[in-house]
Backbone as CSV, one residue per row, in Angstrom:
resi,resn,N_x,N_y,N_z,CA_x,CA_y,CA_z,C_x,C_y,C_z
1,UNK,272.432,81.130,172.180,272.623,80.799,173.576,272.955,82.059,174.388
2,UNK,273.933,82.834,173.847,274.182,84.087,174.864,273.285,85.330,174.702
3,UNK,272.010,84.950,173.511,271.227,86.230,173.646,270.351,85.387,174.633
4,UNK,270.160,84.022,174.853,268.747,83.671,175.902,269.988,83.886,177.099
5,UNK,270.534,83.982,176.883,271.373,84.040,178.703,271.122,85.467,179.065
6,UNK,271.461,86.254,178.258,271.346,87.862,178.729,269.999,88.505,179.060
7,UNK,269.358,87.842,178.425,267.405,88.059,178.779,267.455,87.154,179.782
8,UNK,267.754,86.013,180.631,267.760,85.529,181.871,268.265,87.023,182.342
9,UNK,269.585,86.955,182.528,270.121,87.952,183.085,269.348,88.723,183.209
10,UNK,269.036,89.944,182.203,267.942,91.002,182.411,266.538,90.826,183.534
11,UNK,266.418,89.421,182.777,264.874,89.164,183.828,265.070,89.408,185.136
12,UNK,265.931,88.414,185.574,266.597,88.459,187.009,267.351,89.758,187.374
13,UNK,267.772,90.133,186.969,267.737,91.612,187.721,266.729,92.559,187.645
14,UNK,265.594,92.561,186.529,264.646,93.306,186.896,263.387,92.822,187.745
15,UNK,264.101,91.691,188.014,263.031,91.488,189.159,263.875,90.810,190.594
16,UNK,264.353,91.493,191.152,265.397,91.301,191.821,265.535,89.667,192.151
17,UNK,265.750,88.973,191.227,265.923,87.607,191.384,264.601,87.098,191.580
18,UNK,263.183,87.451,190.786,262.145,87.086,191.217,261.559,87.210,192.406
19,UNK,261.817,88.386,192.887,261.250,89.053,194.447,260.707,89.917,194.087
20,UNK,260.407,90.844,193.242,259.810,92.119,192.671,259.192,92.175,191.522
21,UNK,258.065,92.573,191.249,257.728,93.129,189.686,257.359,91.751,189.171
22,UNK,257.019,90.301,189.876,257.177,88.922,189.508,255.287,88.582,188.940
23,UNK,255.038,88.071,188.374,253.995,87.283,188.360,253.834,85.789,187.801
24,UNK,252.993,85.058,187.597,252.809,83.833,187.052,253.487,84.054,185.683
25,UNK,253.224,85.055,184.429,253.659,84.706,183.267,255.353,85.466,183.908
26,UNK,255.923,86.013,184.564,257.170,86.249,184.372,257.741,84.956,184.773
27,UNK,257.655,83.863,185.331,258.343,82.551,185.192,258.050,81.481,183.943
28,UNK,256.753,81.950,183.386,256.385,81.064,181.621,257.774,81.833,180.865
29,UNK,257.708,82.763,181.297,259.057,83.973,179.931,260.475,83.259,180.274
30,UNK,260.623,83.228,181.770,261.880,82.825,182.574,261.932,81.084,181.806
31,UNK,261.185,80.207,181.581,260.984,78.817,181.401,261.300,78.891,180.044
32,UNK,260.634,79.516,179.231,260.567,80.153,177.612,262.298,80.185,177.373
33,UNK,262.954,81.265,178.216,263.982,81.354,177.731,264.868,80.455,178.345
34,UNK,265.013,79.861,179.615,265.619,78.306,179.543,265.668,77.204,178.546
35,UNK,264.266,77.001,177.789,264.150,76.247,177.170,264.946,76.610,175.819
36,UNK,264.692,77.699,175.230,265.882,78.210,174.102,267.324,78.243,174.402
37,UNK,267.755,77.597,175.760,269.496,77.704,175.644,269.636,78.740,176.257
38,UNK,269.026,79.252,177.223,270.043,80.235,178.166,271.126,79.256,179.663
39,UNK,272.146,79.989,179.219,272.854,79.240,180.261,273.225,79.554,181.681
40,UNK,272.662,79.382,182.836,272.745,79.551,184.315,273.985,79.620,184.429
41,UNK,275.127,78.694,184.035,276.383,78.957,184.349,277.084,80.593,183.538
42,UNK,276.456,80.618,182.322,277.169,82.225,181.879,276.206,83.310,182.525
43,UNK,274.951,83.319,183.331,274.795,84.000,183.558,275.052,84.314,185.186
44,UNK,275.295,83.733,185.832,276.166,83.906,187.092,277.224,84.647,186.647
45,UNK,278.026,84.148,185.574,279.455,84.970,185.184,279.119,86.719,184.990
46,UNK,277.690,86.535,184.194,277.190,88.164,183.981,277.092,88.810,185.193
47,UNK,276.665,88.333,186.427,276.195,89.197,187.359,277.114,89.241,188.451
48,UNK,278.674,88.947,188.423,279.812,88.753,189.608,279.711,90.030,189.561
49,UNK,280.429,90.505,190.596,280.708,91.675,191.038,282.320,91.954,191.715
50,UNK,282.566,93.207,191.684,284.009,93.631,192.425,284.042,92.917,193.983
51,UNK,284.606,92.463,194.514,284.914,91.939,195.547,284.596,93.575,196.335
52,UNK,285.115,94.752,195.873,285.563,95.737,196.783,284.504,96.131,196.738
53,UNK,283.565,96.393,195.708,282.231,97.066,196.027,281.032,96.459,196.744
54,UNK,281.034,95.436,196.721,280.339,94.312,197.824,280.642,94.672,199.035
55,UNK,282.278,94.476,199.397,282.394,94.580,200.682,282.100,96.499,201.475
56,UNK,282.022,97.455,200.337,281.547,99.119,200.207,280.539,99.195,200.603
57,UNK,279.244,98.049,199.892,278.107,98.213,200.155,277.811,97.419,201.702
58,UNK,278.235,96.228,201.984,277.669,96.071,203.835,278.667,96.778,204.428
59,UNK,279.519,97.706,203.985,280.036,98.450,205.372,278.759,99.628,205.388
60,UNK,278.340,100.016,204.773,277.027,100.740,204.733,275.833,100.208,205.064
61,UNK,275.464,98.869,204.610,274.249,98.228,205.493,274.560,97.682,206.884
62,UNK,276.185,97.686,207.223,276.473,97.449,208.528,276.208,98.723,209.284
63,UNK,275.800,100.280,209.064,275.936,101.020,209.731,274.149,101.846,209.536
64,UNK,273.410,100.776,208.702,271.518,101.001,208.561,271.324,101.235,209.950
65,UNK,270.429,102.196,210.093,269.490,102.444,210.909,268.359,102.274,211.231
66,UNK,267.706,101.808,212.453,266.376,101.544,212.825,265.467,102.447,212.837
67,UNK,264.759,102.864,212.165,263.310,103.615,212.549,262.754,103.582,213.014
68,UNK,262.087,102.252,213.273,260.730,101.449,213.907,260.931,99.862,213.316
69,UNK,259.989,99.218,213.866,259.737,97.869,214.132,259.664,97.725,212.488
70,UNK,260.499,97.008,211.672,260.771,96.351,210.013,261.328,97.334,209.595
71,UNK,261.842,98.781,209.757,261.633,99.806,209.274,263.621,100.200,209.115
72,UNK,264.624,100.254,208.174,265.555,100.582,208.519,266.099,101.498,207.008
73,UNK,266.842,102.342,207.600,267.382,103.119,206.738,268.982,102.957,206.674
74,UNK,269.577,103.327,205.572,271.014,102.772,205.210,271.161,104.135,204.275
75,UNK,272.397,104.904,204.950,272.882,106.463,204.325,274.070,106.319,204.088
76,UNK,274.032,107.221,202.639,275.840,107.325,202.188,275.762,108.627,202.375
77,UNK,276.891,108.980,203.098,276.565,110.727,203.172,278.237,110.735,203.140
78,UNK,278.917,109.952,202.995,280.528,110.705,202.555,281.199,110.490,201.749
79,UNK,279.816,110.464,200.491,280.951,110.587,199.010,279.347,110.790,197.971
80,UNK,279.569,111.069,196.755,279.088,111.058,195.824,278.555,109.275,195.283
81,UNK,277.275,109.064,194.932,277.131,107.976,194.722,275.943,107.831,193.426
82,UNK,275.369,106.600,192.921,274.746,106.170,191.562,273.345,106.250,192.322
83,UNK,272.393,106.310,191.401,271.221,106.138,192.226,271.172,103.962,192.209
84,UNK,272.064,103.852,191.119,272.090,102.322,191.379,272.873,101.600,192.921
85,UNK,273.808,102.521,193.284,274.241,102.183,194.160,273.336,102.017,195.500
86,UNK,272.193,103.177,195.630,271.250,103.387,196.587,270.205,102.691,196.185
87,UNK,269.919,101.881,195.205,269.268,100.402,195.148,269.481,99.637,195.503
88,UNK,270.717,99.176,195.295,271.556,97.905,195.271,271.437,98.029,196.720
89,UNK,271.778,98.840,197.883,271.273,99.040,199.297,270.005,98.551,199.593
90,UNK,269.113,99.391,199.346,267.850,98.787,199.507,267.314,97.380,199.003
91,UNK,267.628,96.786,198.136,267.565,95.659,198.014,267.747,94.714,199.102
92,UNK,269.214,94.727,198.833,270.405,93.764,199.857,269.799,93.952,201.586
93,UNK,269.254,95.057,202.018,268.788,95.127,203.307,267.611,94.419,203.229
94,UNK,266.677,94.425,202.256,265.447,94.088,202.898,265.841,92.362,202.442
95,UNK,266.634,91.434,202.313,267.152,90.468,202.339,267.157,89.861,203.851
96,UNK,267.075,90.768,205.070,267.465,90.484,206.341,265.951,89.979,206.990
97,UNK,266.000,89.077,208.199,265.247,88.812,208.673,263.900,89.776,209.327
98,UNK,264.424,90.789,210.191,263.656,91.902,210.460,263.270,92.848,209.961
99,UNK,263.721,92.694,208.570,263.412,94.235,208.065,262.208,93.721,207.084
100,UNK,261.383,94.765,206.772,259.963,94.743,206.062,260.008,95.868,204.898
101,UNK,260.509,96.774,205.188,260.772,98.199,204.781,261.796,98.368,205.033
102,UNK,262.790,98.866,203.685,264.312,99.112,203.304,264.880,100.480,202.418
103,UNK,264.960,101.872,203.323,265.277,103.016,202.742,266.851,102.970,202.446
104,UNK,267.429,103.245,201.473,268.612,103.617,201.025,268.852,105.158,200.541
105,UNK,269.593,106.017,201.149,269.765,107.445,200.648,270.970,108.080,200.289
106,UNK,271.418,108.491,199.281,272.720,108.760,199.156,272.752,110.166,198.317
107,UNK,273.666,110.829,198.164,274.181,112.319,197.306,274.369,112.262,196.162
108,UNK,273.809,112.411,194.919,273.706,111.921,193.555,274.453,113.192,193.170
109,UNK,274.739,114.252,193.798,275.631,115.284,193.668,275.341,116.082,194.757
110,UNK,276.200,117.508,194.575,275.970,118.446,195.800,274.875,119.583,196.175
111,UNK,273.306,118.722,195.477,272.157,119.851,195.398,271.624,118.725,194.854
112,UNK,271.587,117.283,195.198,270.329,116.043,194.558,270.811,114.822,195.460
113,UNK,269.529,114.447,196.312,269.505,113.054,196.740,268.783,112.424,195.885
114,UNK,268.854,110.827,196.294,268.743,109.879,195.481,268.116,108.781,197.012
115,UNK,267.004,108.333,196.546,266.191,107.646,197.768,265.503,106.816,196.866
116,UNK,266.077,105.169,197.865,265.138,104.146,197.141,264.379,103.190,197.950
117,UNK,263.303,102.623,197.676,262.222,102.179,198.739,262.569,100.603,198.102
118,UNK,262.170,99.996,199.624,261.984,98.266,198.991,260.908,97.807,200.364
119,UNK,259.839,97.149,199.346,258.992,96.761,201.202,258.616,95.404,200.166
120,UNK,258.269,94.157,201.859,258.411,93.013,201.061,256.691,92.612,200.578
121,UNK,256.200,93.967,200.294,254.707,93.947,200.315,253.659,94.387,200.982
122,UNK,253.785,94.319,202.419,253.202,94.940,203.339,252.568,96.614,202.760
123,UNK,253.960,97.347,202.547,254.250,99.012,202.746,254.471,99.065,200.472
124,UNK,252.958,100.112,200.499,253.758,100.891,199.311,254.279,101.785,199.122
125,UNK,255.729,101.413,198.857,256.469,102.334,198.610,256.991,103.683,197.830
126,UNK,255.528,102.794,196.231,255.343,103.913,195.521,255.035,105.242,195.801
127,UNK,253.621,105.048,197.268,253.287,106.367,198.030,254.238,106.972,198.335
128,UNK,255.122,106.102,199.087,256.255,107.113,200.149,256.855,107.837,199.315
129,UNK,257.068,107.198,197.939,258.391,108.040,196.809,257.493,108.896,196.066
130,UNK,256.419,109.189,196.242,255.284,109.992,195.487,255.330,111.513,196.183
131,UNK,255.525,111.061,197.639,255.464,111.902,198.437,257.022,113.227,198.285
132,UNK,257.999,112.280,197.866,259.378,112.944,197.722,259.404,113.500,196.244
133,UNK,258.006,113.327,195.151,258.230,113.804,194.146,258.745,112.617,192.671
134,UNK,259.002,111.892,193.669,259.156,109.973,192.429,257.791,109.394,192.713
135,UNK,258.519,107.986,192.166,257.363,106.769,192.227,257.947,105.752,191.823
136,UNK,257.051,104.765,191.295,257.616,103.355,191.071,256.625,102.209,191.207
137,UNK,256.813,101.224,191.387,256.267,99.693,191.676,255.840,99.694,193.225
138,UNK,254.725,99.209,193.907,254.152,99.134,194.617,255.481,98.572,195.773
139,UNK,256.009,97.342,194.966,257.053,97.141,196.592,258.901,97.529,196.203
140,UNK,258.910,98.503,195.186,260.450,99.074,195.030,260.201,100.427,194.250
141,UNK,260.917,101.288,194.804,260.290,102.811,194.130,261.291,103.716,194.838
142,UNK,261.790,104.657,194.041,262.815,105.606,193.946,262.488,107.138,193.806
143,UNK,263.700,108.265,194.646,262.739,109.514,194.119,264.379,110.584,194.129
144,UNK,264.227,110.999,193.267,265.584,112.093,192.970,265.177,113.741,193.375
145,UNK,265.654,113.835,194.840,265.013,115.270,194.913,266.243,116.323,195.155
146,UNK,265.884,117.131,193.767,267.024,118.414,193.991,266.530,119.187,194.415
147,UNK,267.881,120.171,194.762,268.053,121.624,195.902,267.904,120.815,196.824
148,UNK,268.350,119.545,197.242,268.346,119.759,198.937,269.300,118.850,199.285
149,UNK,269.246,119.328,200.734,270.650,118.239,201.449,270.021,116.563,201.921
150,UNK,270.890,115.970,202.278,270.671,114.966,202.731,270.280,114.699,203.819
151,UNK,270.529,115.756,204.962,269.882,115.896,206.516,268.099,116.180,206.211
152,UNK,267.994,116.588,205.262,266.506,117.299,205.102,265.558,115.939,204.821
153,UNK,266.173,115.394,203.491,265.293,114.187,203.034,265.380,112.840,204.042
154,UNK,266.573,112.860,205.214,266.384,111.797,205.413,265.190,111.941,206.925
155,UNK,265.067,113.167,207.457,263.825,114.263,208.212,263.144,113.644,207.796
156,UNK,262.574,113.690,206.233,260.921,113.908,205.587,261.079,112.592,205.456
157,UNK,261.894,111.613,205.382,261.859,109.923,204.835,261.515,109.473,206.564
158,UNK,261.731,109.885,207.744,261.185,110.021,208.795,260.020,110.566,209.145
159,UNK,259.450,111.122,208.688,258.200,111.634,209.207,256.943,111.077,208.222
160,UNK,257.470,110.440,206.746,256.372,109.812,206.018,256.446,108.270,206.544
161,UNK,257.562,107.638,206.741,257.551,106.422,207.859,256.560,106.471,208.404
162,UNK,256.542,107.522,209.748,255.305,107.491,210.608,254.033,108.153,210.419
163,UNK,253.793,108.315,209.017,252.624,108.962,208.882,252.277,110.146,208.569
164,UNK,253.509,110.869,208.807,252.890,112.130,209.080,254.166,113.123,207.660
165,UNK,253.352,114.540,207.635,253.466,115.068,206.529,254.708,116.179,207.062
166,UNK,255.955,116.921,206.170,256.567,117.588,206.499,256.375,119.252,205.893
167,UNK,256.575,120.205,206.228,256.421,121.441,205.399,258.030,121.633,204.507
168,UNK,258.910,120.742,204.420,259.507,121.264,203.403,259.470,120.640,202.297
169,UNK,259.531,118.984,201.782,259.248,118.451,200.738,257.819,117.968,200.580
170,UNK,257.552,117.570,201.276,256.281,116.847,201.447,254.768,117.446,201.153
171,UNK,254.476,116.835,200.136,253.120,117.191,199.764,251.385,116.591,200.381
């Protein structure tokens, strides 16, 4: 029972609750392992979270920024952070009514950002993070770029938004 609960678990977070990375057989697998005894109630228990880091993360999507029309960005720029943490952002934003496209950027140390893409399909994001030197899944994709600051990448995460190419990261 608690190994089919933890493969729920797993599933559902690697596919952000069946919003990402999903197809027809990833709900036969999801059904598969219901049917062997995974339990919905222990796996809610797996995925609680700190009260304090919840409320960490929307004081940061309370302070996302607009780009353009679906388009918003959400920056940690005053502390050191996980590149999970700058997921868990991008996720949770593109959850909102207006948004289509969901940048999260944060300081993975003091010479490496950490940038993660979420689009609800429309926008691939893999391009945009291709462009910073990552990649990923067509609608969630991440890119770790060292030697630089965070004023720079969040420039070039602006100028591949609209199209257009930068001379310092951008290829």
């Amino acid at each position: 029972k608690k190994f089919y609960t933890l493969m729920l678990t797993a599933l559902c977070v690697d596919t952000n609750n069946f919003n990402l990375k999903t197809s027809p057989r990833t709900f036969e697998i999801a059904s598969y392992i219901l049917q062997n005894g995974a339990d919905l109630n222990l796996k809610q228990e797996f995925l609680k979270e700190n009260k304090r880091d919840v409320l960490n993360r929307y004081f940061y999507i309370k302070n996302a920024v607009k780009l353009e029309s679906g388009v918003y960005i959400c920056i940690i720029d005053d502390k050191i952070c996980t590149k999970e943490e700058v997921a868990l952002l991008a996720d949770e934003m593109l959850k909102f009514e207006d948004v289509n496209l969901s940048l999260a950027v944060g300081k993975k140390s003091d010479n490496e950002v950490v940038v993660s893409a979420r689009s609800i399909g429309n926008i691939d994001v893999s391009m945009m993070m291709k462009k910073l030197g990552g990649g990923g899944h067509f609608r969630a994709a991440a890119a770790l770029i060292k030697s630089s600051n965070i004023d720079d990448v969040i420039e070039d995460l602006k100028l591949i938004v609209r199209g257009e190419n930068s001379a310092n990261n951008i290829a």
